[in-house]
Structure formats: C-alpha cells, structure tokens
Residue frames as qw, qx, qy, qz and C-alpha x, y, z in Angstrom:
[[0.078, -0.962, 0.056, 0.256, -15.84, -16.24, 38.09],
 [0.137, -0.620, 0.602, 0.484, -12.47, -17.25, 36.39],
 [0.449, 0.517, 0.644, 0.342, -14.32, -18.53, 33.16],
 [0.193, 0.971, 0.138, 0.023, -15.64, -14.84, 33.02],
 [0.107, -0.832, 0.388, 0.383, -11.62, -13.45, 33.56],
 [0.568, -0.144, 0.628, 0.512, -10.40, -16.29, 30.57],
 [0.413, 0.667, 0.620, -0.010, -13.27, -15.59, 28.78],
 [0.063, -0.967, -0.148, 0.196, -12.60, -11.98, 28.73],
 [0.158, -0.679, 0.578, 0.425, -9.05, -12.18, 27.79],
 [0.484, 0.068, 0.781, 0.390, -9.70, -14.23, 24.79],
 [0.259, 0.876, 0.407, -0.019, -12.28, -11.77, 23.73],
 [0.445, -0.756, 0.159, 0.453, -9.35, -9.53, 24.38],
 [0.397, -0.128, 0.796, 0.439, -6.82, -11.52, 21.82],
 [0.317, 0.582, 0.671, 0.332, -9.47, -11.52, 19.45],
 [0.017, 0.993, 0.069, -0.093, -10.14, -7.46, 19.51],
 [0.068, -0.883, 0.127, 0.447, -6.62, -6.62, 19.50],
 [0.497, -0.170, 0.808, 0.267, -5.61, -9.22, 16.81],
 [0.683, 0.493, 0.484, -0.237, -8.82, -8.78, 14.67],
 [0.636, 0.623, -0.307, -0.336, -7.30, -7.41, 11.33],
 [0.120, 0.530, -0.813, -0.209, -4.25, -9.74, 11.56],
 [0.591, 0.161, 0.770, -0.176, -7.08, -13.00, 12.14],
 [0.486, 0.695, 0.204, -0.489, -8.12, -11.14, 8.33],
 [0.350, 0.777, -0.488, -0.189, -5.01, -11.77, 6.71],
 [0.168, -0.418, 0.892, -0.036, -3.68, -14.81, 8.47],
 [0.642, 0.254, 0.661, -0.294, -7.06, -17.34, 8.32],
 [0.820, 0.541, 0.145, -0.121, -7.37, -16.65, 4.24],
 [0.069, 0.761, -0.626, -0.153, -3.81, -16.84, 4.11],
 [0.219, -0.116, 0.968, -0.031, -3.66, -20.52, 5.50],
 [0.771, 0.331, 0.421, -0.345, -7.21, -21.34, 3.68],
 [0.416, 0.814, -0.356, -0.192, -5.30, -20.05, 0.41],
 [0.232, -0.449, 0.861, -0.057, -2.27, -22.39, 1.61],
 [0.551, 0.047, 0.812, -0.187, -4.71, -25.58, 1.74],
 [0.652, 0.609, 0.108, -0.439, -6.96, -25.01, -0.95],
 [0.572, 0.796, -0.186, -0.071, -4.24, -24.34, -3.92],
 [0.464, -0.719, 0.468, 0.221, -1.12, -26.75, -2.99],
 [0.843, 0.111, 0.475, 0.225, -0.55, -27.37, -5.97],
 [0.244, 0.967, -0.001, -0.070, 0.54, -24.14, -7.01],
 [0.768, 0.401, -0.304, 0.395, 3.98, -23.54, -7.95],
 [0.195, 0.333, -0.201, 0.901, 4.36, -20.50, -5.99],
 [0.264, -0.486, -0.766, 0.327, 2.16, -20.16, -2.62],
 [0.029, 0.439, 0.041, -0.897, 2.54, -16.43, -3.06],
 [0.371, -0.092, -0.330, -0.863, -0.44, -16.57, -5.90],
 [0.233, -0.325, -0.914, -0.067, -2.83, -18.62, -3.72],
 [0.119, 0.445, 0.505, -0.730, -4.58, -15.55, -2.05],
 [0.248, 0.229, -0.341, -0.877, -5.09, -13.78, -5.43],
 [0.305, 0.014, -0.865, -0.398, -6.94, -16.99, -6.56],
 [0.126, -0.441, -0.846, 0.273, -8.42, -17.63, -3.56],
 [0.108, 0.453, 0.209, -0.860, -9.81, -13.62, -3.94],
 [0.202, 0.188, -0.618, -0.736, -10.82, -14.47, -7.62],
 [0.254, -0.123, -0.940, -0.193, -12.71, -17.70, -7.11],
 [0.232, -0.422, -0.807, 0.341, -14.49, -17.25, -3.90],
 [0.109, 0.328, 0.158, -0.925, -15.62, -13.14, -3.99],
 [0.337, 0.755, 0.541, -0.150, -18.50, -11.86, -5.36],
 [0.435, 0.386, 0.144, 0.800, -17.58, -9.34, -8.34],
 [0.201, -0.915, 0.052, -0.345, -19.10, -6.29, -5.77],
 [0.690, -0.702, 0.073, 0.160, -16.76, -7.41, -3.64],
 [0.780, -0.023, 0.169, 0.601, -13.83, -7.70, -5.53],
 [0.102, 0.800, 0.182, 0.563, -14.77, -4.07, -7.03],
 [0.440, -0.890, 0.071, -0.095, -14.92, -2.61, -3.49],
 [0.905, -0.123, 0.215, 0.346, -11.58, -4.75, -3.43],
 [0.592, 0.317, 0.317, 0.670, -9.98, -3.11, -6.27],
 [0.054, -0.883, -0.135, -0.447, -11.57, 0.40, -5.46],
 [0.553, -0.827, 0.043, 0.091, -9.54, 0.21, -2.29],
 [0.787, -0.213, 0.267, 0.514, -6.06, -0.93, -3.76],
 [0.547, 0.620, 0.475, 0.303, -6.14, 1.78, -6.14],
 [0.227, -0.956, -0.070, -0.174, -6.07, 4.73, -4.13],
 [0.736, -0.599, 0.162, 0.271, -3.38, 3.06, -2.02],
 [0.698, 0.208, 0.366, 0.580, -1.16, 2.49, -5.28],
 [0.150, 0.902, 0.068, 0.398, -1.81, 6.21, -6.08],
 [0.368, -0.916, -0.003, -0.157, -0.85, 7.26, -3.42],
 [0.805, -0.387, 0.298, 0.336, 2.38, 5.37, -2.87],
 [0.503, 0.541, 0.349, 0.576, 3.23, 6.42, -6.67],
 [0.067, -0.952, -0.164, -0.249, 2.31, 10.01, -5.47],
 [0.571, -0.751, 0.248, 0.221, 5.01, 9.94, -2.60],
 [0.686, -0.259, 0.339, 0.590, 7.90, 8.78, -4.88],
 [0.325, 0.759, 0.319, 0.465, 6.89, 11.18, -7.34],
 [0.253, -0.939, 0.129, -0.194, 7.38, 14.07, -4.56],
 [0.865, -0.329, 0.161, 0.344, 10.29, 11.91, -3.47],
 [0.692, 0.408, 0.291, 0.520, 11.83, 12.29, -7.06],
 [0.135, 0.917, 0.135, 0.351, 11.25, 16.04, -7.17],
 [0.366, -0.921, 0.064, -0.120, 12.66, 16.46, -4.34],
 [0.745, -0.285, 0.320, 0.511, 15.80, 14.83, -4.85],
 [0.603, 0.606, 0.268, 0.444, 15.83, 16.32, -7.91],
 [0.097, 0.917, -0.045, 0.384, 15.78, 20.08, -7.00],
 [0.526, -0.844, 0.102, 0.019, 17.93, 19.64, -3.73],
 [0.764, -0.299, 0.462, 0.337, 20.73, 17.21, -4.86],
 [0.609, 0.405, 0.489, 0.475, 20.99, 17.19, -9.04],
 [0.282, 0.783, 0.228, 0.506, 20.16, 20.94, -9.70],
 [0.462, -0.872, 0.139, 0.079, 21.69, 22.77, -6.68],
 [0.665, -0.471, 0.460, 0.353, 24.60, 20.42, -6.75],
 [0.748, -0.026, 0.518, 0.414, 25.15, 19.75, -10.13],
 [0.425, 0.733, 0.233, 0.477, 24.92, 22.62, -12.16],
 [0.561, -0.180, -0.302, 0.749, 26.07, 24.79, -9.27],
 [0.034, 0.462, 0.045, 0.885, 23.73, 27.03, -8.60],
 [0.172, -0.106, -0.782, 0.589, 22.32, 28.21, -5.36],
 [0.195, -0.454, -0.485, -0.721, 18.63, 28.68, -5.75],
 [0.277, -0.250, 0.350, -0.859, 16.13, 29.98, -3.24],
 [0.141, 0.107, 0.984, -0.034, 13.72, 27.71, -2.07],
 [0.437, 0.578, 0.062, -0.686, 10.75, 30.15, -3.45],
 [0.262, 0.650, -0.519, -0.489, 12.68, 28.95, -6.79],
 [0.026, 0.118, -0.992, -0.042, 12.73, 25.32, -6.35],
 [0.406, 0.334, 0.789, -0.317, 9.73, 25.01, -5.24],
 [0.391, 0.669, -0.126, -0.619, 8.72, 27.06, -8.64],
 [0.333, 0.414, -0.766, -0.362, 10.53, 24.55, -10.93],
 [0.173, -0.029, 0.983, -0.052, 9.75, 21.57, -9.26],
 [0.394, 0.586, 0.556, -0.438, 5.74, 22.56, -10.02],
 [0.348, 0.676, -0.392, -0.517, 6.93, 23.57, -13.61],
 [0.089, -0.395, 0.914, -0.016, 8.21, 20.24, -13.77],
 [0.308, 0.473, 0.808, -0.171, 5.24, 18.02, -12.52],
 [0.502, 0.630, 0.113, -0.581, 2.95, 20.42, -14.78],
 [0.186, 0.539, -0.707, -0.418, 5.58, 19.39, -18.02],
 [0.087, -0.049, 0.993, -0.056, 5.15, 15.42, -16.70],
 [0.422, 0.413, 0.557, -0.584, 1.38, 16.10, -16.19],
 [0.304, 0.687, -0.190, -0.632, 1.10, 17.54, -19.50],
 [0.273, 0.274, -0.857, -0.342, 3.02, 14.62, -21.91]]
C-alpha cells in the first residue's frame, strides 16, 4: 500500500511537470551532444535541425510563427497607443476625443499597412 501512495505521487511530479520535462531533457541532451559549441545557447537549434523530421520541424516552424506575429502585433498596438495618448495629445497640444484617436490611430496602421 505505500508503493501505490509513492507511486502515485511520482506520477503526480510527472503530470504537473510534463511540459517543463519537454524543455529541460532536450535541453541537457543538446548540452551533451554539442560541447563543443562555442555558445551552449545554439545547441537546441542544432539539436532541432539534426534530429527532426522536416514534418516536424514544419509543424515546428508553423507554430513559432503565429507566436512571433502575434508578439509583433502587441507592440504594434503598443506603439499606437503610445503614440496617440502621449506624442499627439501631449505634444502638439491638442485634446482629442477618444472617437478621434481611435480614428487616426486606424488611419495610421492602414498608411503602415499600405507602404
């Protein structure tokens, strides 16, 4: 009976741990593999290059893409929004409506969209 309660809590550890066992196990294969790198910080990439299958790296690359949009997307809205609250409010000194801002800033991205 207290095999079945260690047992269980190692199953545990493992469930609430699983992604970081994903990142840490080819981290330290990556580590062994490639110590002869200069820089340890390109032994995953290598170890993702050599050892995948190209569907996998695809699914790979289809997933990092989206993410990179998306982060791009946020400082883009980031930008705007500094823009219209801080630079044009403050610095030309005029008090626009937020109907208005939100009007330029979408004039704006359309302009950026556009070049």
């Amino acid at each position: 009976m207290r095999h079945s309660n260690g047992f269980r809590a190692f199953v545990g550890v493992i469930w609430v741990f699983r992604f970081a066992f994903l990142w840490i196990f080819p981290g330290m294969a990556a580590g062994g593999l490639y110590k002869h790198l200069p820089a340890l910080d390109h032994a995953v990439p290598k170890l993702i290059v050599q050892y995948t299958s190209r569907a996998a790296f695809g699914l790979l690359i289809c997933g990092l893409l989206p993410a990179e949009m998306s982060a791009i997307e946020g400082y883009l809205n980031s930008v705007a929004t500094i823009f219209a609250d801080y630079i044009y409010n403050g610095f030309f000194g005029r008090c626009a409506s937020f109907r208005y801002t939100v009007q330029m800033v979408l004039e704006r991205q359309e302009f950026r969209l556009s070049v």
